[in-house]
N, C-alpha and C positions, 0 to 999 in steps of 0.2 A: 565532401560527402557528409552528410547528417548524421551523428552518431544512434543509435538505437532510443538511447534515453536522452536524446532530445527530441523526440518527437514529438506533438501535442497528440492529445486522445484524438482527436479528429482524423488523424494524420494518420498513426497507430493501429484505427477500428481501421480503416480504411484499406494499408499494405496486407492486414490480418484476413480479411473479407476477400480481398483480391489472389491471397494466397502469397504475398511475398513475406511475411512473418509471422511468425507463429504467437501466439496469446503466451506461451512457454518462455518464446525467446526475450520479449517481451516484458516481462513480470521480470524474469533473471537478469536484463540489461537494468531495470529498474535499481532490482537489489540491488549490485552493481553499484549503480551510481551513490544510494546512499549507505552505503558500507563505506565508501573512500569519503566521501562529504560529511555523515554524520555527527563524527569528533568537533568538526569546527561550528556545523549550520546550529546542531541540535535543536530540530525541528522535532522531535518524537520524546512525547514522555513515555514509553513505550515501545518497542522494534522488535518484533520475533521475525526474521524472516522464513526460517522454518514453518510458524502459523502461516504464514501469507504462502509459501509452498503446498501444504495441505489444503487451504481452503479455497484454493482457486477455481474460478468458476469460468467455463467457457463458451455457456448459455447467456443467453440473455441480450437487454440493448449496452453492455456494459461489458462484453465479448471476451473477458477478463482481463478487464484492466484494473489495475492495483490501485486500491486505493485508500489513503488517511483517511483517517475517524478523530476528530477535535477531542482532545480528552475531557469537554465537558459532557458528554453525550455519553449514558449509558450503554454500557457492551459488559457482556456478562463473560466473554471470553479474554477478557484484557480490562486493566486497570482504567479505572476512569477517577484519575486523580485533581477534576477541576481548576485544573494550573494553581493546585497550591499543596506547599510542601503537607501542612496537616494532613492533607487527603492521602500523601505517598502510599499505594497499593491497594489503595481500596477495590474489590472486585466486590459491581455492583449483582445482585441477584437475578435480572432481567435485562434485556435491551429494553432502551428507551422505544 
């Protein structure tokens, strides 16, 4: 059996829409996964999962699916620190 956060988005909109998982369960199998990975992968200059708990959106073509933001890319609610140390904590004024 396929674990939750292996799922692709395709997969995930899909059980979501059909009603076998919820957009809730979802996001939290997500967290999940990168809570136990993150130490090793560190893929994230940045991780609140508590933000990603708040701003969860269950509208849309994107049904609340969780998703990374490239830290070059301005976001006015989290650091966009340009993959370089000089940058560490910069919160931009705007989104891009």
């Amino acid at each position: 059996m396929t674990e939750t956060a292996d799922l692709t988005a395709t997969e995930a909109l899909a059980a979501i829409r059909a009603g076998r998982l919820t957009a809730r369960d979802y996001r939290d199998a997500c967290l999940d996964r990168i809570a136990a990975r993150e130490g090793t992968i560190r893929a994230f200059a940045w991780f609140d999962p508590d933000a990603v708990r708040r701003s969860a959106c269950v509208d849309g073509p994107l049904a609340g699916m969780p998703v990374g933001v490239k830290d070059v890319i301005d976001t006015a609610d989290l650091p966009s620190q340009y993959g370089s140390p000089i940058w560490a904590g910069h919160r931009p004024r705007s989104d891009a």
